[in-house]
C-alpha atoms as an extended CHARMM CRD file, in Angstrom:
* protein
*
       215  EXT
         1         1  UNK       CA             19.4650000000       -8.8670000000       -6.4430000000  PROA      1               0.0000000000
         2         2  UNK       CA             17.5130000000      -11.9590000000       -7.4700000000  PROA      2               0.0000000000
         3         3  UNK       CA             16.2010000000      -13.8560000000       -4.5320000000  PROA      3               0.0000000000
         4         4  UNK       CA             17.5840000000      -17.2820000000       -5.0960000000  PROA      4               0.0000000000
         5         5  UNK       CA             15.6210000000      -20.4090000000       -2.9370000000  PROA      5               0.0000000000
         6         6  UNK       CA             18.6600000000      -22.8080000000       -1.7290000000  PROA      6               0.0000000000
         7         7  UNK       CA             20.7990000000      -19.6700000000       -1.5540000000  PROA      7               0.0000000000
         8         8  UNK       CA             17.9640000000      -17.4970000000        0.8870000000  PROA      8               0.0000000000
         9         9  UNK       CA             17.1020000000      -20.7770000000        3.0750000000  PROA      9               0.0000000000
        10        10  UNK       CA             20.2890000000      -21.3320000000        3.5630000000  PROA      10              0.0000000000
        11        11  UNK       CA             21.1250000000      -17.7810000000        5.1850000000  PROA      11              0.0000000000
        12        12  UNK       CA             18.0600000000      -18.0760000000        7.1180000000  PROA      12              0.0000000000
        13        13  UNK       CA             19.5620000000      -21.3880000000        8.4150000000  PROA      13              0.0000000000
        14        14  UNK       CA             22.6580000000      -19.8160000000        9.0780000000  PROA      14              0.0000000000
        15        15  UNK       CA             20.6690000000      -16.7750000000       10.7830000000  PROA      15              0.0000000000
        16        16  UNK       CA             18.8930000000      -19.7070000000       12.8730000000  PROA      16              0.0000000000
        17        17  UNK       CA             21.6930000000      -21.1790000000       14.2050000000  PROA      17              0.0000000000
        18        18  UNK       CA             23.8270000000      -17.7310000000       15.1070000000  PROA      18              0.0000000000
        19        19  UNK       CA             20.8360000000      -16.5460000000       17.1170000000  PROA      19              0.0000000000
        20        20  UNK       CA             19.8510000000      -19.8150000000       18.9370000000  PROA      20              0.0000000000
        21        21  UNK       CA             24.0870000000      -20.1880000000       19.3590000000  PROA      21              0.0000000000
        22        22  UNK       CA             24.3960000000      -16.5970000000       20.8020000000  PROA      22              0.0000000000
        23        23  UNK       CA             21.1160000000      -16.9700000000       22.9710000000  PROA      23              0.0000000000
        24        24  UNK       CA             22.4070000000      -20.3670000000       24.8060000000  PROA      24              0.0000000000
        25        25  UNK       CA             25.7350000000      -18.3450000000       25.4030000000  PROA      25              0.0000000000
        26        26  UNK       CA             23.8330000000      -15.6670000000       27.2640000000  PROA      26              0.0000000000
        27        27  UNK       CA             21.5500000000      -17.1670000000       28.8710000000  PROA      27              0.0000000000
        28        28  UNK       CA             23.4340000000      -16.3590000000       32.7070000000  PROA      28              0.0000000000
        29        29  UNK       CA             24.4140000000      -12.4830000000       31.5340000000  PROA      29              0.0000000000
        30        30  UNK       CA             22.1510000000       -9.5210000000       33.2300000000  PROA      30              0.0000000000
        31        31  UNK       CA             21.8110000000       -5.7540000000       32.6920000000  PROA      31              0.0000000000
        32        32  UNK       CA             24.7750000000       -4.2110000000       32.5880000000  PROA      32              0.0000000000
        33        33  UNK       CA             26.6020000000       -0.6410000000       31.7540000000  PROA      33              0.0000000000
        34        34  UNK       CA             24.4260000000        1.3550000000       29.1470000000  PROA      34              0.0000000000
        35        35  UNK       CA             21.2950000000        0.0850000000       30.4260000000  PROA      35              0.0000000000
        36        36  UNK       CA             21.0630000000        1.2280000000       33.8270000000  PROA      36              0.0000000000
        37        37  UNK       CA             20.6000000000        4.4380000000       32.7350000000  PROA      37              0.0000000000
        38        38  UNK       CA             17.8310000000        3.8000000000       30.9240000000  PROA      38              0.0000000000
        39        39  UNK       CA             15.8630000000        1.7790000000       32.8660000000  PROA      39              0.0000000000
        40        40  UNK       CA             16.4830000000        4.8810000000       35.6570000000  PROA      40              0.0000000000
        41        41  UNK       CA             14.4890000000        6.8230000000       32.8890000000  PROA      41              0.0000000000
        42        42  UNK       CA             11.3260000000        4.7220000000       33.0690000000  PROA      42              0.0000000000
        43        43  UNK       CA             10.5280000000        6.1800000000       36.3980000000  PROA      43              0.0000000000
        44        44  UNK       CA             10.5950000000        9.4590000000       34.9390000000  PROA      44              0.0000000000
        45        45  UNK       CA              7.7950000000       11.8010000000       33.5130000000  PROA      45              0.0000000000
        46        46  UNK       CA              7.7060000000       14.4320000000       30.7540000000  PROA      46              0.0000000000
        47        47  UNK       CA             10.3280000000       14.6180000000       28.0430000000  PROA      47              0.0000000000
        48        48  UNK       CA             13.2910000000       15.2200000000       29.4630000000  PROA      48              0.0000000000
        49        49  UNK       CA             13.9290000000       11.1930000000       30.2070000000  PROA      49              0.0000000000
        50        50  UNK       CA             13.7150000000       10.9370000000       26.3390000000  PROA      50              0.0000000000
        51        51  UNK       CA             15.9650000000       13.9290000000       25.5780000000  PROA      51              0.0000000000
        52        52  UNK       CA             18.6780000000       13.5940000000       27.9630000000  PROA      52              0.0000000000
        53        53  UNK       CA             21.9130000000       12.9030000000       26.8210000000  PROA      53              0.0000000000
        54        54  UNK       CA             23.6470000000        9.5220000000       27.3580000000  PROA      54              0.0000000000
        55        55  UNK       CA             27.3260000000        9.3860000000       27.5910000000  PROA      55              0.0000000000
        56        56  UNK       CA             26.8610000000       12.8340000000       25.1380000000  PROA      56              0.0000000000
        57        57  UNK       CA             24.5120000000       11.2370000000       22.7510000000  PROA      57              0.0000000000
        58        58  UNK       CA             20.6710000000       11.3670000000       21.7160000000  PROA      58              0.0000000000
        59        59  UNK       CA             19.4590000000        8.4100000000       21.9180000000  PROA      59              0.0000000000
        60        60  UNK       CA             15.5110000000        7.7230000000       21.6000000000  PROA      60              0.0000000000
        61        61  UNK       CA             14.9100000000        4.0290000000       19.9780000000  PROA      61              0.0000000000
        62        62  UNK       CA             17.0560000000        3.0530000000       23.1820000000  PROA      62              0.0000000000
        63        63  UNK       CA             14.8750000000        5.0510000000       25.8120000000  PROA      63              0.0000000000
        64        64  UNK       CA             11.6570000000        3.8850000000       24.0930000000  PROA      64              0.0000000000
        65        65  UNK       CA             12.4350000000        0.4400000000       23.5960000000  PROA      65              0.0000000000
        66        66  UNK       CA             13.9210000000        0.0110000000       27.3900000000  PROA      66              0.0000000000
        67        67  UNK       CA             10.5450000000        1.8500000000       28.6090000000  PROA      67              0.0000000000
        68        68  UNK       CA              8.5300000000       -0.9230000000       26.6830000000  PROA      68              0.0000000000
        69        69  UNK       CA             10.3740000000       -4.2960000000       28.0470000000  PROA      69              0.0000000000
        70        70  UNK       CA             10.4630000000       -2.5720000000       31.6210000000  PROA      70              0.0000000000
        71        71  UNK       CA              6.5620000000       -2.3470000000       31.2120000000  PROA      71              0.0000000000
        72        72  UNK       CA              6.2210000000       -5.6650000000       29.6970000000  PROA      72              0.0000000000
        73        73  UNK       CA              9.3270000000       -7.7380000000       31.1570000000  PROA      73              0.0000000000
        74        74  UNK       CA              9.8800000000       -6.0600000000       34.3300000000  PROA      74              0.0000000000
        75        75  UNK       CA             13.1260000000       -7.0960000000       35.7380000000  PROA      75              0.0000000000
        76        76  UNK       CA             13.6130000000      -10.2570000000       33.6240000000  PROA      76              0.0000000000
        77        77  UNK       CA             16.4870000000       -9.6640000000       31.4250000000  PROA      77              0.0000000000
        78        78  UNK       CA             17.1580000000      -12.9420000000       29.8080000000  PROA      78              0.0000000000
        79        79  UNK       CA             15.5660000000      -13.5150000000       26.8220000000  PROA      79              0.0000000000
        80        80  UNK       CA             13.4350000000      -10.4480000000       26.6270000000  PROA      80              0.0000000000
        81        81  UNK       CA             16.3180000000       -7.6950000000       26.9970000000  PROA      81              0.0000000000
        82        82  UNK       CA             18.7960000000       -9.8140000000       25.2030000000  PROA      82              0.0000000000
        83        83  UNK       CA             16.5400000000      -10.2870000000       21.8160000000  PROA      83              0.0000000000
        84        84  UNK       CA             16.5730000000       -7.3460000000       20.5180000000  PROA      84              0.0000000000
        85        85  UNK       CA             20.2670000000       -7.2390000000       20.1860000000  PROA      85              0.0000000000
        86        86  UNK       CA             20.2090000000      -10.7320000000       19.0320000000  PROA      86              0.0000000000
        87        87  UNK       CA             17.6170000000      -10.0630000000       16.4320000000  PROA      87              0.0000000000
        88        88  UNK       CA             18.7640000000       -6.7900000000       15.6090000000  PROA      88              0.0000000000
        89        89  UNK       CA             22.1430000000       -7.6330000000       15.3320000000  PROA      89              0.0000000000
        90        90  UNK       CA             20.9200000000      -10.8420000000       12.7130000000  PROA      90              0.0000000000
        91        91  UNK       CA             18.6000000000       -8.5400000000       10.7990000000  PROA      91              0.0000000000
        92        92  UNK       CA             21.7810000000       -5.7280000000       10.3330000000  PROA      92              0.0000000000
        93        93  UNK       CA             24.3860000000       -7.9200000000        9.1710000000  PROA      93              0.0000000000
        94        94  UNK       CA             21.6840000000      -10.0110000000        6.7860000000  PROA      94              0.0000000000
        95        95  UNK       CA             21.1860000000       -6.7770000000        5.4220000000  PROA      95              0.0000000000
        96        96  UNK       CA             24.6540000000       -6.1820000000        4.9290000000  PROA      96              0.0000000000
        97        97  UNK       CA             24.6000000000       -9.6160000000        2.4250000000  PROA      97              0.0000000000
        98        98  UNK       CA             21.7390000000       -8.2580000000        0.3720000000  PROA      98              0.0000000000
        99        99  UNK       CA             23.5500000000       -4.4270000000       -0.1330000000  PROA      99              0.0000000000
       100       100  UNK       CA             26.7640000000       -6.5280000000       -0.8310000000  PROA      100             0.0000000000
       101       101  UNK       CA             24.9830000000       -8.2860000000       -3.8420000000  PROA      101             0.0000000000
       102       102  UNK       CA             23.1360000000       -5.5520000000       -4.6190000000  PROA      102             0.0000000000
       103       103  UNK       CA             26.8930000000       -3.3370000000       -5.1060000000  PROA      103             0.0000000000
       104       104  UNK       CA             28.0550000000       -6.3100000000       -7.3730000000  PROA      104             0.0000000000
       105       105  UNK       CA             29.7590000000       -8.5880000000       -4.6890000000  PROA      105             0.0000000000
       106       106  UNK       CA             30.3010000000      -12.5130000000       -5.5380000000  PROA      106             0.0000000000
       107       107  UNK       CA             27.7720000000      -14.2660000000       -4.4960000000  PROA      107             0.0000000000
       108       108  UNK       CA             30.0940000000      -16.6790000000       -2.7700000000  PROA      108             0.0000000000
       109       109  UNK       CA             31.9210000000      -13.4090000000       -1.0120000000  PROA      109             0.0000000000
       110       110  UNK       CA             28.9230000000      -12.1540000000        0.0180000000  PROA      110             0.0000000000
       111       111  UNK       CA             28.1920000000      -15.3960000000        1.6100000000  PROA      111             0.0000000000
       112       112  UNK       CA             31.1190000000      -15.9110000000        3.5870000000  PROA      112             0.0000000000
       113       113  UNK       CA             30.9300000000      -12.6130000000        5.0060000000  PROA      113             0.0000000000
       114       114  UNK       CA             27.5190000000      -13.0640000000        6.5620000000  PROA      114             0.0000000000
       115       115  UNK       CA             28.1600000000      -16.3330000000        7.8650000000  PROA      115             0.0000000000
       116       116  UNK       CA             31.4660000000      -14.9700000000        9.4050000000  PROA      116             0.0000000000
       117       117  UNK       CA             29.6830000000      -11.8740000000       10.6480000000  PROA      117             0.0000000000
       118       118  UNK       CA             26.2660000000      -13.8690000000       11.7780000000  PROA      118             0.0000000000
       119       119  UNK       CA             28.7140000000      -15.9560000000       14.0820000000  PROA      119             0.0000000000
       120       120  UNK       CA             30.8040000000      -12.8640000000       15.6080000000  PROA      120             0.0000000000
       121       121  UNK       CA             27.8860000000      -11.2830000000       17.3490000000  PROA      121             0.0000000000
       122       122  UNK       CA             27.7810000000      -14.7340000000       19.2980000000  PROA      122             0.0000000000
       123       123  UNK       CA             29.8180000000      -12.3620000000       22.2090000000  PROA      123             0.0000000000
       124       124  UNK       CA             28.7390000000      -11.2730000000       25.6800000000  PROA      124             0.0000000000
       125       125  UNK       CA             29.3970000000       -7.9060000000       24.3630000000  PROA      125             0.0000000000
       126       126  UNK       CA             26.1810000000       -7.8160000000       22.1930000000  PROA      126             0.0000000000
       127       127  UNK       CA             24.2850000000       -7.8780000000       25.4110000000  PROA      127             0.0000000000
       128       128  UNK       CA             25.3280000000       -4.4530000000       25.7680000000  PROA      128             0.0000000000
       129       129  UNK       CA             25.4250000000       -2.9400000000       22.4370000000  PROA      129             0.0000000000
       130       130  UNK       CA             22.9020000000       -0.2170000000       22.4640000000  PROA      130             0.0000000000
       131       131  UNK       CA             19.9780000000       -0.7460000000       19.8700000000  PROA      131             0.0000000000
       132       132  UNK       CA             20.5210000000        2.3450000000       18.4330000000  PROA      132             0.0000000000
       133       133  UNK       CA             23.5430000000        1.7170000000       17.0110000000  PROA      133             0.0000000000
       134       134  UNK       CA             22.1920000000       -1.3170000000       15.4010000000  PROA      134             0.0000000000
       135       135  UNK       CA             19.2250000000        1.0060000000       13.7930000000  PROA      135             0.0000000000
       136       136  UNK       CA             21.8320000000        3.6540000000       12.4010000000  PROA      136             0.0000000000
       137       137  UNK       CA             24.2310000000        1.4840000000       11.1240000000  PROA      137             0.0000000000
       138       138  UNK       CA             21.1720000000       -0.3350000000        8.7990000000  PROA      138             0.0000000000
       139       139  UNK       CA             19.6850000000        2.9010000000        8.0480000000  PROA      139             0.0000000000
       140       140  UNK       CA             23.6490000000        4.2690000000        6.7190000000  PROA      140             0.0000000000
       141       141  UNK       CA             23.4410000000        1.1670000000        4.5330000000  PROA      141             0.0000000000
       142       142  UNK       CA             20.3940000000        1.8500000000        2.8830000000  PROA      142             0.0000000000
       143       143  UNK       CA             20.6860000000        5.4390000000        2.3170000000  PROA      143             0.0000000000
       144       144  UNK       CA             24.7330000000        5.1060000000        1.1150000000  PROA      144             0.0000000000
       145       145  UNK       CA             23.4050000000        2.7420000000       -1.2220000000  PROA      145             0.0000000000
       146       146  UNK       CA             20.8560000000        4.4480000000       -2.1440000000  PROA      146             0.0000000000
       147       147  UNK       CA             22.7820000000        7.9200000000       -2.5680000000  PROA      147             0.0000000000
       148       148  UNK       CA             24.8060000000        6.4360000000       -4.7460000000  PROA      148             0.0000000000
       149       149  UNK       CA             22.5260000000        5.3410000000       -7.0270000000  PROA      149             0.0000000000
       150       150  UNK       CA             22.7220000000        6.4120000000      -10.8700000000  PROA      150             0.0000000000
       151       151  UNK       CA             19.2560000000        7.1680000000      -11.1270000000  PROA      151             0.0000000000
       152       152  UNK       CA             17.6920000000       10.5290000000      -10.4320000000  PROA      152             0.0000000000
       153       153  UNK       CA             15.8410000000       10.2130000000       -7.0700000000  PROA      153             0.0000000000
       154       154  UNK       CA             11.9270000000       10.2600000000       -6.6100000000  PROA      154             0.0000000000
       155       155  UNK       CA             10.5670000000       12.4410000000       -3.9800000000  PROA      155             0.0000000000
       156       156  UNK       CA              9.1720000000        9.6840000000       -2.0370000000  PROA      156             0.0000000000
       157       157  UNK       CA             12.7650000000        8.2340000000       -2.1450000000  PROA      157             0.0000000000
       158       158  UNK       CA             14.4840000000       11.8720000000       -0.7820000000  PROA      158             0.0000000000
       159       159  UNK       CA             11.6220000000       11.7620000000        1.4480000000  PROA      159             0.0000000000
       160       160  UNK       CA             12.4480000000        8.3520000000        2.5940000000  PROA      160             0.0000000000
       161       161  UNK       CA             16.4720000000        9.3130000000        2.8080000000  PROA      161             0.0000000000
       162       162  UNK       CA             15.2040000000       12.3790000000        4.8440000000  PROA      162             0.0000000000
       163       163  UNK       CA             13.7670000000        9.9260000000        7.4220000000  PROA      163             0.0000000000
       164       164  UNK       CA             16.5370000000        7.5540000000        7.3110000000  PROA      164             0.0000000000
       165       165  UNK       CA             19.0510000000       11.0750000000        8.1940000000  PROA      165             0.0000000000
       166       166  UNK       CA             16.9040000000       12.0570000000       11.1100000000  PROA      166             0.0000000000
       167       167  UNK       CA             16.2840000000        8.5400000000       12.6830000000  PROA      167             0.0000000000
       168       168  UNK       CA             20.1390000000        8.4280000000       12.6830000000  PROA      168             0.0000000000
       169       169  UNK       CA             21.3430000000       11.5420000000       14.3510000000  PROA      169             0.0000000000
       170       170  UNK       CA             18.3120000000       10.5210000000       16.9360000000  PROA      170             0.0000000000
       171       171  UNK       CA             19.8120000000        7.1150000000       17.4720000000  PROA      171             0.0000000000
       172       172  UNK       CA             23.4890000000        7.8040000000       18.3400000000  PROA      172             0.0000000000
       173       173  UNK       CA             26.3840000000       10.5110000000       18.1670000000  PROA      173             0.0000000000
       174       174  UNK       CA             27.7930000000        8.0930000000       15.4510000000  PROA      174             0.0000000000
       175       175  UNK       CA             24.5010000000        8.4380000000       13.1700000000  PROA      175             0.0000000000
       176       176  UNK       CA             25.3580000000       12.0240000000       13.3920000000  PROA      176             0.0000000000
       177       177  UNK       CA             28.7990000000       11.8600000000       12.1070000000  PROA      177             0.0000000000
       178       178  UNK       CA             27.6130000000        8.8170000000        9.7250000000  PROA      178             0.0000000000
       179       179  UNK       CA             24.8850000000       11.6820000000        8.2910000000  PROA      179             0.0000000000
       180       180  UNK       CA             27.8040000000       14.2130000000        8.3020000000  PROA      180             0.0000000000
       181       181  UNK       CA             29.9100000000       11.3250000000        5.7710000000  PROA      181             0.0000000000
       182       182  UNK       CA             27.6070000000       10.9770000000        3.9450000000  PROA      182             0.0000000000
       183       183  UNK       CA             27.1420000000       15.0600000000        3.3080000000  PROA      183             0.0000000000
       184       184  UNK       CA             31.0190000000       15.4560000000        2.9710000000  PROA      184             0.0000000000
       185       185  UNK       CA             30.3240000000       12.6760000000       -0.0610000000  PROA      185             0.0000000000
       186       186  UNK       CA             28.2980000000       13.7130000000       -1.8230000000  PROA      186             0.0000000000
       187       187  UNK       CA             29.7840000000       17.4020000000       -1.6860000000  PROA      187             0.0000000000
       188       188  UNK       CA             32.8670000000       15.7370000000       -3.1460000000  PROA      188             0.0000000000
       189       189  UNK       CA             31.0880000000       13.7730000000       -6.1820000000  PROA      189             0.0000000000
       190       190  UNK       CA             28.8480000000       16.5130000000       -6.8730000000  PROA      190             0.0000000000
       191       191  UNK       CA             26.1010000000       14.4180000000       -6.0480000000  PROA      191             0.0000000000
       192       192  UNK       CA             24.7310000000       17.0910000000       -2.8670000000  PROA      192             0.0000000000
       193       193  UNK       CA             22.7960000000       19.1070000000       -5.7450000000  PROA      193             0.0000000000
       194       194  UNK       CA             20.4290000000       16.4280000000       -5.6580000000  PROA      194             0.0000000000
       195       195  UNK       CA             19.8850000000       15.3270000000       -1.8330000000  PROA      195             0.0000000000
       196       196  UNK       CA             20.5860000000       18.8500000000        0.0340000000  PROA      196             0.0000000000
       197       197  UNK       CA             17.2440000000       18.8660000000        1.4920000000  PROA      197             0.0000000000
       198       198  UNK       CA             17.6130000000       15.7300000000        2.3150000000  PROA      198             0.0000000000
       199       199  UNK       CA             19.8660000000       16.7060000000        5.6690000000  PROA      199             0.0000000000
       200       200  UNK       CA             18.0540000000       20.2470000000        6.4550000000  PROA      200             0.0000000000
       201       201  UNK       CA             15.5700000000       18.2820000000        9.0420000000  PROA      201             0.0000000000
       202       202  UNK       CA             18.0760000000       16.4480000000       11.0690000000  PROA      202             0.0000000000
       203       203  UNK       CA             20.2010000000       19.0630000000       11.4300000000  PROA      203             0.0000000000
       204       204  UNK       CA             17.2070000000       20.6300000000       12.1260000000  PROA      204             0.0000000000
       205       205  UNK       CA             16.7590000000       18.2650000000       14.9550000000  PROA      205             0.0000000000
       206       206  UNK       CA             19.8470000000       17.6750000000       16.2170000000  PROA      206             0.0000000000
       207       207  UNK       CA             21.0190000000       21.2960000000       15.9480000000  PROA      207             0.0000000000
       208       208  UNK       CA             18.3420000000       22.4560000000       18.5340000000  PROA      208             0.0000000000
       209       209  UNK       CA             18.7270000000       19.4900000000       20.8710000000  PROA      209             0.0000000000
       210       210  UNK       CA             22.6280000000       20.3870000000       21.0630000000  PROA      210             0.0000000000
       211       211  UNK       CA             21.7800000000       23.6700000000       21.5390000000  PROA      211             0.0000000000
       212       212  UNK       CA             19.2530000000       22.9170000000       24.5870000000  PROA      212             0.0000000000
       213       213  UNK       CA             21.3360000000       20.3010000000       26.3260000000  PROA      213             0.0000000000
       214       214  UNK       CA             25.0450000000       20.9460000000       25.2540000000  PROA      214             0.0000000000
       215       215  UNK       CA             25.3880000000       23.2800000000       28.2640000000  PROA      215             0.0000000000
């Protein structure tokens, strides 16, 4: 969709705002549930810290990116441990607004859905929403969208799909079951002809990580 000036400055406004309005309401929150268990892993050599299963899930964005603010923020959780969520949690849902136009949404829809959705992650619970989750749920909109394109696919775009499938089932038990959707999809349209590959190196991936550390 056509980038229009008043229209992108003001989502960047309202962007502005939700993240400045959700950073002043956690300013007093600390680490909590999820991330204990990672920063326990930043003591730890070898690959196993990276590999281990949290709560039954793979989840490496979350180990790296918790090894790299305990080596540059130490201890000090707010802002530096809360950004990411609040930035990644903008970025996602501005991304959302774009797909929506880009599927043929109203403009004016679209916009009231990202400034509703821009102002719900203003929650204490954000603080705590893995960054993983974040990562898979953007990836599963770009590749849905474009799976479903009409267009037959380049191989730099399967390529690119290919990546998007393995960052996912890396990121979170739900990226594997969002890769698994989108299979069961496009085995109903008729559309898994064309992106079959596509899922061979995540399950790849994920296949003999389960089989390691299932037991």
């Amino acid at each position: 969709p056509d980038w229009r000036p008043v229209e992108t400055a003001a989502a960047v406004t309202v962007a502005a705002t939700a993240i400045v309005l959700t950073c002043w309401l956690g300013r007093d929150t600390w680490f909590r549930i999820d991330v204990w268990d990672f920063l326990a892993r930043t003591r730890e050599g070898g690959f196993g810290p990276w590999l281990r299963p949290h709560e039954g899930h793979l989840q490496v964005p979350a180990v790296a990116l918790h090894r790299i603010l305990y080596e540059t923020a130490g201890m000090r959780f707010w802002p530096w441990y809360y950004l990411p969520h609040v930035l990644g949690y903008a970025g996602l849902v501005f991304l959302m607004w774009r797909v929506l136009l880009a599927r043929g949404t109203s403009r004016v829809a679209a916009f009231g859905a990202y400034t509703v959705l821009s102002f719900l992650g203003a929650a204490a619970f954000l603080s705590s929403v893995v960054v993983g989750d974040l990562i898979l749920m953007a990836i599963m909109l770009l590749v849905a969208h474009r799976l479903d394109a009409d267009t037959a696919p380049r191989p730099a775009t399967r390529l690119a799909v290919a990546l998007g499938f393995l960052v996912m089932v890396t990121s979170s038990s739900l990226g594997v079951a969002a890769a698994a959707s989108c299979f069961l999809a496009l085995a109903l349209t008729g559309g898994l002809r064309r992106w079959w590959w596509c899922f061979l190196p995540a399950a790849a991936v994920y296949g003999s990580w389960y089989a390691a550390y299932s037991g």
